[in-house]
N, C-alpha and C positions, 0 to 999 in steps of 0.2 A: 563676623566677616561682612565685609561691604563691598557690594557690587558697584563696580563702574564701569564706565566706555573712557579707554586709553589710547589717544592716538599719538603712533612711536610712529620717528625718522624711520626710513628702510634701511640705511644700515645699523640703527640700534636692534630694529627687527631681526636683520637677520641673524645680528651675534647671538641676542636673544636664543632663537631657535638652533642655533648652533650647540650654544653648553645646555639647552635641552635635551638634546640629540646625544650631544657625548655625554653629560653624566645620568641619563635615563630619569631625570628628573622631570617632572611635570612643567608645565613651559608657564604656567602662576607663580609657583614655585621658586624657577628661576628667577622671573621679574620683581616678584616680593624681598628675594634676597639680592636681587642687584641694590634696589630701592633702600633694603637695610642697611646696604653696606656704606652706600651713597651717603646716609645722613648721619651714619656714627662716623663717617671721615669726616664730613662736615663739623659735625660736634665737638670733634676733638681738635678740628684745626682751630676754630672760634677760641676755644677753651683753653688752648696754649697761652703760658704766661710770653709776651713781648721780650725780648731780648735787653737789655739792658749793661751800658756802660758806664761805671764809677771813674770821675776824671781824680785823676790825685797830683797834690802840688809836689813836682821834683827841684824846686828851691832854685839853686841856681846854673843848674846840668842846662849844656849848651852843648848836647851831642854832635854837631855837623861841623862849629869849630872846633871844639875839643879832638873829635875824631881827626879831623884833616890836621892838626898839625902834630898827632902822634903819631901820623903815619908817617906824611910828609919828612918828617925827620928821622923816622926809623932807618938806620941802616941795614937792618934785617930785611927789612921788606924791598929795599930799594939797592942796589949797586952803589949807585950814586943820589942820595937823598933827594928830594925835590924842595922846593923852596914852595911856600903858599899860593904864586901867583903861577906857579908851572903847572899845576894841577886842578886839572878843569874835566868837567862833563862824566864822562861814564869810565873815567880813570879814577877818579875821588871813591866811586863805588868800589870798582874791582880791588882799588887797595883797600880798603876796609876790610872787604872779607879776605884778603890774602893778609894780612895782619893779625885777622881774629884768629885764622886757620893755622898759622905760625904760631902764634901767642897758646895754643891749646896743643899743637903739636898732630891736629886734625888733617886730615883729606880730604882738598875740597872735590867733589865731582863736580863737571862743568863740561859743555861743549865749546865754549868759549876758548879758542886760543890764545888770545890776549895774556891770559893769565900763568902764561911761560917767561913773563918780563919780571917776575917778581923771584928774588934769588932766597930759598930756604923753605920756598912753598911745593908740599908734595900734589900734585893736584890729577887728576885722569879723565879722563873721556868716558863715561859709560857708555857710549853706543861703538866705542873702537875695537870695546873690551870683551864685546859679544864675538 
């Protein structure tokens, strides 16, 4: 055991002496096992392998046209189909997923009203539904 002089924040102190006090433990005690606890988190955060992403080649997959013009011309998903140049901004999205959700025969939840313009999509509201 090795003795020293520790000078602690006053509010590290006083937590300190706080789980002293509730768990009836000696107040060394408590700071050796904050002190433990502190460097095997450390350790194990160091000691984490890094996250890691594998790119892989998809050939000639051209998701954002391919997508826009299966939708675009779905008449499932549309009344009256759209042509390429009709459909723009955050409508090209919502028809994608009101397409996937048709094509699978899914529910989409969504607070989005928007997505009452697409005919064949079953779609709801979960905060209406509460």
């Amino acid at each position: 055991m090795v003795r020293t002089t520790l000078t602690l924040d006053d509010d590290v102190a006083a937590k300190l002496r706080a789980e002293a006090r509730d768990s009836g433990e000696p107040f060394r005690r408590v700071v050796n096992e904050a002190i433990r606890w502190g460097l095997a988190r450390h350790q194990t955060a160091v000691a984490a392998k890094p996250f890691r992403v594998t790119a892989r080649d998809l050939g000639e997959l051209r998701p954002g046209l391919s997508a826009l013009v299966r939708i675009s011309t779905n008449s499932r998903v549309f009344r009256r189909p759209l042509s390429a140049g009709q459909a723009a901004g955050p409508l090209v999205t919502d028809a994608a997923l009101a397409a996937l959700a048709i094509d699978h025969g899914a529910t989409l939840y969504t607070t989005d009203r928007d997505f009452s313009r697409f005919s064949g999509l079953e779609w709801k509201n979960p905060i209406e539904e509460r």
